[in-house]
C-alpha positions as CSV (number, residue, x, y, z in Angstrom):
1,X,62.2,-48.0,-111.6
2,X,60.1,-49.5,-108.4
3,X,59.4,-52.3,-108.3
4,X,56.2,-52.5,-108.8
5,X,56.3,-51.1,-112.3
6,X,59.3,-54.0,-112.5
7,X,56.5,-55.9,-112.1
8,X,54.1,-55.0,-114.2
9,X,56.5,-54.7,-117.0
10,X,57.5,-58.2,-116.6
11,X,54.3,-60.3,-116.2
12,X,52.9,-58.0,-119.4
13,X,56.0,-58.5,-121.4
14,X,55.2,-62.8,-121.1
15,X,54.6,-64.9,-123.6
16,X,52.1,-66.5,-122.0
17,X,49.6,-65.4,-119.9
18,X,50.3,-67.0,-116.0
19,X,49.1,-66.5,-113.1
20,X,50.4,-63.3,-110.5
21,X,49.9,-61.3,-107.4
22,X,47.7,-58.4,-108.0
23,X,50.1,-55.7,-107.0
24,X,48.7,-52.7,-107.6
25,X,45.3,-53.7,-106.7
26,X,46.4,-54.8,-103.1
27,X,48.6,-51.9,-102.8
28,X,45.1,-50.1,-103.4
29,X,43.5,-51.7,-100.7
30,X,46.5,-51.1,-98.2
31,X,46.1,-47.3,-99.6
32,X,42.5,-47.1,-98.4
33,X,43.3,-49.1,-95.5
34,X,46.2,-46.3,-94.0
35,X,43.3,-43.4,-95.3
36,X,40.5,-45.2,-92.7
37,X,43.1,-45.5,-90.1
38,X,44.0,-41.8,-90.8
39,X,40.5,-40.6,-90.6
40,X,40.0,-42.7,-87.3
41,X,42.8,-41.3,-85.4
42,X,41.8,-37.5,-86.5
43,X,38.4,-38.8,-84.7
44,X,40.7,-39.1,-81.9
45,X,38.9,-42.9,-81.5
46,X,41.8,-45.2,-80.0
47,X,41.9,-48.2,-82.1
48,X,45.0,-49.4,-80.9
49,X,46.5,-49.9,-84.1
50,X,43.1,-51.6,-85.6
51,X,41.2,-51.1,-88.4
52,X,36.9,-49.9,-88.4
53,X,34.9,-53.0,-89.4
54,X,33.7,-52.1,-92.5
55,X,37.7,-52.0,-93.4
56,X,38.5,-53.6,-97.3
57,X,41.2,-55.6,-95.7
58,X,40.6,-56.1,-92.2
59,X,37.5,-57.9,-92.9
60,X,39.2,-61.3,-94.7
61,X,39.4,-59.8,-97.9
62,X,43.0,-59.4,-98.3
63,X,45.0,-62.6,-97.1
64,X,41.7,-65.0,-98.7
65,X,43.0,-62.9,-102.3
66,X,46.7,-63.4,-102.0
67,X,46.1,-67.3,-100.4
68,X,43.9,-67.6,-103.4
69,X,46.6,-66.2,-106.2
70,X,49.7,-67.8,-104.4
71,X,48.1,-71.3,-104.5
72,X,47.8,-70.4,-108.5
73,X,51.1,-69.9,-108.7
74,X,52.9,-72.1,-107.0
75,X,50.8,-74.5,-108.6
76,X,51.5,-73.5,-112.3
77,X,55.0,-73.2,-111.6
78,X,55.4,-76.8,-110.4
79,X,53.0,-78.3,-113.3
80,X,55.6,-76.5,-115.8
81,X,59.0,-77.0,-114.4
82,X,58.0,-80.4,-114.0
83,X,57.5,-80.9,-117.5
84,X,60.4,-79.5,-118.3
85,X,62.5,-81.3,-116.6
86,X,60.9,-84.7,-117.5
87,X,61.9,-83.4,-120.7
88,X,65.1,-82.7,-120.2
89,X,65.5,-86.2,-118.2
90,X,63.4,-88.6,-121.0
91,X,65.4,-91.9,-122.2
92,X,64.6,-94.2,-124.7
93,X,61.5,-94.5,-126.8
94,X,59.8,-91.8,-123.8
95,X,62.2,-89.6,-124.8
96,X,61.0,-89.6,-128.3
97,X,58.0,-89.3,-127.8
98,X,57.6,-86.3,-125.7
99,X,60.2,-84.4,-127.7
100,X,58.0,-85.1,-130.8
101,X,55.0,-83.7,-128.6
102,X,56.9,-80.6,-128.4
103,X,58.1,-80.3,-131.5
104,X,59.1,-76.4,-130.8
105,X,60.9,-76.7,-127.7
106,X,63.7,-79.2,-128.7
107,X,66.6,-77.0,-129.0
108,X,68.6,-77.3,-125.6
109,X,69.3,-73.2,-126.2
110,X,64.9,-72.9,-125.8
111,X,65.3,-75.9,-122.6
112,X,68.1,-73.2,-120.8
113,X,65.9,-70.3,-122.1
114,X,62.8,-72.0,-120.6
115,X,64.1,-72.9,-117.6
116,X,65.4,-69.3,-116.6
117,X,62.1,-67.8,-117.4
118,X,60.1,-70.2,-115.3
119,X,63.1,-69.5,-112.2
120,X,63.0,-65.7,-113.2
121,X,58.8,-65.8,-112.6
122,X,59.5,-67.8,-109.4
123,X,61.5,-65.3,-107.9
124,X,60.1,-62.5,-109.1
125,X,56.9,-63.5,-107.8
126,X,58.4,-64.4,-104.4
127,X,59.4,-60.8,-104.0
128,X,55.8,-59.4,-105.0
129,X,54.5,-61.2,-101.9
130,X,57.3,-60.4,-99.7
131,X,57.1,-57.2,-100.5
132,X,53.0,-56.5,-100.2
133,X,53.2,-58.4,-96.7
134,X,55.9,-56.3,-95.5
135,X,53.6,-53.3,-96.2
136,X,50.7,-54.7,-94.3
137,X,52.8,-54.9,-91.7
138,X,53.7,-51.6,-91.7
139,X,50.7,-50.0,-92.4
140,X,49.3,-52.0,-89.5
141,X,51.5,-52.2,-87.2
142,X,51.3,-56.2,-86.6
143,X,52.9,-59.3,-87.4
144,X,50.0,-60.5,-89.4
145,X,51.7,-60.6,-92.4
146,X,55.0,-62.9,-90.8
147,X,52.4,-65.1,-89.6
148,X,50.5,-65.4,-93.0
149,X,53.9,-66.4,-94.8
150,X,54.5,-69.2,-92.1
151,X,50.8,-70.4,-92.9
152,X,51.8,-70.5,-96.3
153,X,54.8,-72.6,-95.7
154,X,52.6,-75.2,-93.4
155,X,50.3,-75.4,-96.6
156,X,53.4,-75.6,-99.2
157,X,52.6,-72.8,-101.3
158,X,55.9,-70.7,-100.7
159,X,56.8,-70.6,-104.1
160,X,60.8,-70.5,-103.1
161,X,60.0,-74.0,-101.0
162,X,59.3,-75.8,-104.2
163,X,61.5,-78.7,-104.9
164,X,61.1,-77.5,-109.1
165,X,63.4,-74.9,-108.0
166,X,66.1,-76.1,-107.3
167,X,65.6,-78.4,-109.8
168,X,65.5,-75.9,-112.3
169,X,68.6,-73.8,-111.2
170,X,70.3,-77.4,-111.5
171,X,68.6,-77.7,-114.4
172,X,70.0,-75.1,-115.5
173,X,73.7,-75.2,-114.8
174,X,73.3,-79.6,-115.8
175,X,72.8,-77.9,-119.5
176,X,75.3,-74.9,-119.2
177,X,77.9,-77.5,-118.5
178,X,77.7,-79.1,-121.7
179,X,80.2,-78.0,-124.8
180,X,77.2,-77.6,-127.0
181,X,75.8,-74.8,-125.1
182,X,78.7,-72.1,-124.8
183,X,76.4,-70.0,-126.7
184,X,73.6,-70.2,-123.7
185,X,76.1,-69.7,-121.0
186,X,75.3,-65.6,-120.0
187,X,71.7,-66.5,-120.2
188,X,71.5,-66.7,-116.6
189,X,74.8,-65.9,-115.2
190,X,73.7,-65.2,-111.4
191,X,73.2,-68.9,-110.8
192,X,75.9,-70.8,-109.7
193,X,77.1,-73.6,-107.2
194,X,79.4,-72.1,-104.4
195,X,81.6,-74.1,-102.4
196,X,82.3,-72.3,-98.4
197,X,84.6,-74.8,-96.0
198,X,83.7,-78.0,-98.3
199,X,80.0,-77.2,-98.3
200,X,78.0,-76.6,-101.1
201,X,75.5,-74.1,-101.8
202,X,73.0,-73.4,-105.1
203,X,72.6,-69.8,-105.3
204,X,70.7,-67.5,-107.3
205,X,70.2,-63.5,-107.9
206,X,67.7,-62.0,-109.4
207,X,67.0,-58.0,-110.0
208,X,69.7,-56.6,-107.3
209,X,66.6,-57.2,-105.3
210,X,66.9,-60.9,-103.9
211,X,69.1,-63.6,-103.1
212,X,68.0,-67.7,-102.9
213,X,70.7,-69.6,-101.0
214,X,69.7,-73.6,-100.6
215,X,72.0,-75.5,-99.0
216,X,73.3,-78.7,-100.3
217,X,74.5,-80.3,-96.9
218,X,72.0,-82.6,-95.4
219,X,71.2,-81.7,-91.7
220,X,71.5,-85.4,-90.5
221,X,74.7,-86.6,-91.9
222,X,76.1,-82.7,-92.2
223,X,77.8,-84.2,-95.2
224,X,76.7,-83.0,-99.2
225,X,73.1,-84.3,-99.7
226,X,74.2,-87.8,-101.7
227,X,70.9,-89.3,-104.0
228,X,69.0,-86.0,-102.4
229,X,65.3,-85.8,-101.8
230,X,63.5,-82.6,-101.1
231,X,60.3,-83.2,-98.4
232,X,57.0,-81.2,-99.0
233,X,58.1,-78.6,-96.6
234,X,60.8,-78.1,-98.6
235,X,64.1,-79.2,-96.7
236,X,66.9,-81.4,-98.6
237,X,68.0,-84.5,-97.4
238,X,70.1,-87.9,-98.7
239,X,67.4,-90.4,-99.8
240,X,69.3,-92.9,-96.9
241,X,69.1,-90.3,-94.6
242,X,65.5,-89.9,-95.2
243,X,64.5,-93.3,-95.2
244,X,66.3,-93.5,-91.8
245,X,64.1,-90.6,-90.2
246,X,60.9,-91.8,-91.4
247,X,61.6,-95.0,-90.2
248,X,61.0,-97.0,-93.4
249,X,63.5,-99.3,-95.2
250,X,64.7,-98.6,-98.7
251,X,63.0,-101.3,-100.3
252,X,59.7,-100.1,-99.0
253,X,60.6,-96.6,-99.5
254,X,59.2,-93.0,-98.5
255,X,55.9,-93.5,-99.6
256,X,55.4,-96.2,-96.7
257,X,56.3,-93.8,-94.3
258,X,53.8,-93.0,-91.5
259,X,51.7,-89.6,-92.0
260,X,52.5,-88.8,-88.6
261,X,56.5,-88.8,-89.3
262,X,58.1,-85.2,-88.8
263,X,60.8,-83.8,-90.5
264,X,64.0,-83.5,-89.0
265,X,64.6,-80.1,-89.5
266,X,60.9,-78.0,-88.9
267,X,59.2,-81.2,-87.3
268,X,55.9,-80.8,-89.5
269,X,54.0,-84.2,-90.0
270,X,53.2,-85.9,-93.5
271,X,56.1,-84.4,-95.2
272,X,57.5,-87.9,-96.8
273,X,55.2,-89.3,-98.9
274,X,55.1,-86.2,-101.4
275,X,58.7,-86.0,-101.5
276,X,60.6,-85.6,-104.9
277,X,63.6,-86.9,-105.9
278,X,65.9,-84.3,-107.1
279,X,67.1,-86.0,-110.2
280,X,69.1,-83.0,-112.0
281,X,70.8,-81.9,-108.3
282,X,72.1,-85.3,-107.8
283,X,73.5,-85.4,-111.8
284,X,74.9,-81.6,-111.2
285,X,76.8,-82.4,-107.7
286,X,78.2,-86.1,-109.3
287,X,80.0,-83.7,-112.2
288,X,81.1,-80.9,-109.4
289,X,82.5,-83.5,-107.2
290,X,83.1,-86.5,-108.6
291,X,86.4,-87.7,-106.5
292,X,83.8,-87.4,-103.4
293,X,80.6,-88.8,-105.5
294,X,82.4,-91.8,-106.6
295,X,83.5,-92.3,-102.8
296,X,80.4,-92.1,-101.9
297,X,78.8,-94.3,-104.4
298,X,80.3,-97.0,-103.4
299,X,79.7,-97.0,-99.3
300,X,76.0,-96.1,-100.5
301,X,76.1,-99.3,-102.5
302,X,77.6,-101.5,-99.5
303,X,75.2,-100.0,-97.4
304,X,71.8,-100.4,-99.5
305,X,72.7,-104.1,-100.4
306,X,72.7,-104.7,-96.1
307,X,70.1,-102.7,-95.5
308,X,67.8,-105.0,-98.4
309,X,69.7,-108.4,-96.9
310,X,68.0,-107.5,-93.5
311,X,64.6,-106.0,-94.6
312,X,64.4,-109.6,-96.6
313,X,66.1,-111.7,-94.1
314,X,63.1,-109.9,-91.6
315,X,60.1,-111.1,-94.3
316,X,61.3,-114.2,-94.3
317,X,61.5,-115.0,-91.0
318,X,58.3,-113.1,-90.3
319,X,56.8,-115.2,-93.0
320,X,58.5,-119.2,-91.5
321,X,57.0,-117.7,-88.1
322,X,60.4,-118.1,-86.7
């Protein structure tokens, strides 16, 4: 089956209606597109590769569409995984409260079944784009198309940058773990935590037709991402780490940092005050390592009680005048 029937198939056989690329409706466009470039050439008119004009998607139609439906749903995605997992991560009389909210989804077998659906529609999704951008590419002969995807990284709408999913595939393999949910465990088999030379990586198939790899080793200690963080461009780094390349103390935190503070890794600004805290990561690597976790608990705690001492020892002083 192509995939584009895949597709189809898929976002009709939903429960609930949710936001998608228009597939066949942009491969129409491209259609008519590669018909006027046909007719132009037999005109023997040298366009050098270009579309007429009056062209349905050389005039801003096409990339203002897909902006328009990938902002939708990257958007829905994040608002639902995030529920989920505060779900999933509730203590206390919270806890109560929102599983009372949703009365039908308390079963931890719906949580796992929940949690690969919203993955699967991530992915899926991902590919749809890929896939229509390669073909403008083609059909046009450009780099148009690479050029769009790295506007839509700059702008945090690439759905596979979003924090939620790697949440969600720890998520996923947080509840797996458990003895109550043997039952659950094929649900989502292609998502597992690989180890290569002592460092970790969460991967994830989906359809024989793509592969998410996110590494788990922070780029500025090169060690396993310890309390991790995931910036708004979508890189993973130790919280310490973080607060160390933003220039901001713990106590004050990434939200204090500076808009104009760059990621380590892609150097884009204003990154570190939307960054998320990677909550069902950090409990999924303390259970897969715990001989190193443990470890590195405890230098973590030496090293955040200093780094508080100074950053009170400095308001003080600054606050004597000495």
């Amino acid at each position: 089956m192509k995939f584009a029937k895949t597709y189809e198939t898929y976002m009709r056989g939903m429960e609930a209606e949710l936001p998608g690329v228009g597939l066949k409706r942009f491969k129409k466009m491209l259609k008519k597109c590669r018909s006027e470039l046909r007719l132009h050439e037999e005109a023997g008119s040298s366009a050098d590769g270009q579309c007429p004009g009056h062209c349905s998607v050389c005039d801003g139609s096409f990339f203002p569409s897909l902006l328009n439906e990938m902002s939708a749903i990257v958007g829905c995605f994040n608002e639902k995984a995030k529920k989920l997992l505060e779900l999933h991560l509730a203590s206390g009389f919270k806890k109560y409260t929102m599983w009372f909210t949703n009365k039908g989804d308390r079963g931890h077998g719906t949580l796992i079944q929940q949690g690969k659906d919203l993955v699967t529609y991530a992915i899926i999704n991902a590919v749809a784009m890929r896939k229509i951008l390669k073909k403008y590419d083609k059909i046009h002969y450009s780099k148009q198309g690479q050029e769009f995807k790295a506007q839509a990284q700059s702008l945090h709408i690439e759905i596979l940058q979003s924090p939620w999913l790697c949440e969600l595939m720890a998520f996923y393999m947080n509840l797996r773990r458990s003895k109550k949910n043997k039952a659950a465990m094929e649900l989502f088999g292609d998502c597992s935590l690989i180890f290569d030379d002592d460092r970790p990586t969460l991967s994830c198939t989906l359809f024989d037709s793509m592969r998410v790899d996110i590494s788990l080793t922070c780029s500025i200690c090169l060690d396993t991402v310890f309390d991790p963080v995931s910036l708004s461009c979508g890189h993973i780094f130790c919280y310490l780490c973080c607060c160390s390349a933003a220039s901001v103390t713990v106590v004050d935190g990434l939200k204090s940092a500076d808009h104009k503070s760059k990621c380590p890794l892609c150097r884009q600004e204003g990154v570190f005050r939307d960054a998320v805290h990677l909550d069902e990561l950090n409990m999924m690597l303390s259970h897969s390592c715990p001989e190193y976790w443990e470890e590195r608990m405890q230098s973590e705690r030496v090293e955040r009680v200093r780094l508080a001492k100074e950053h009170w020892e400095s308001q003080c002083r600054a606050f004597l005048g000495i």
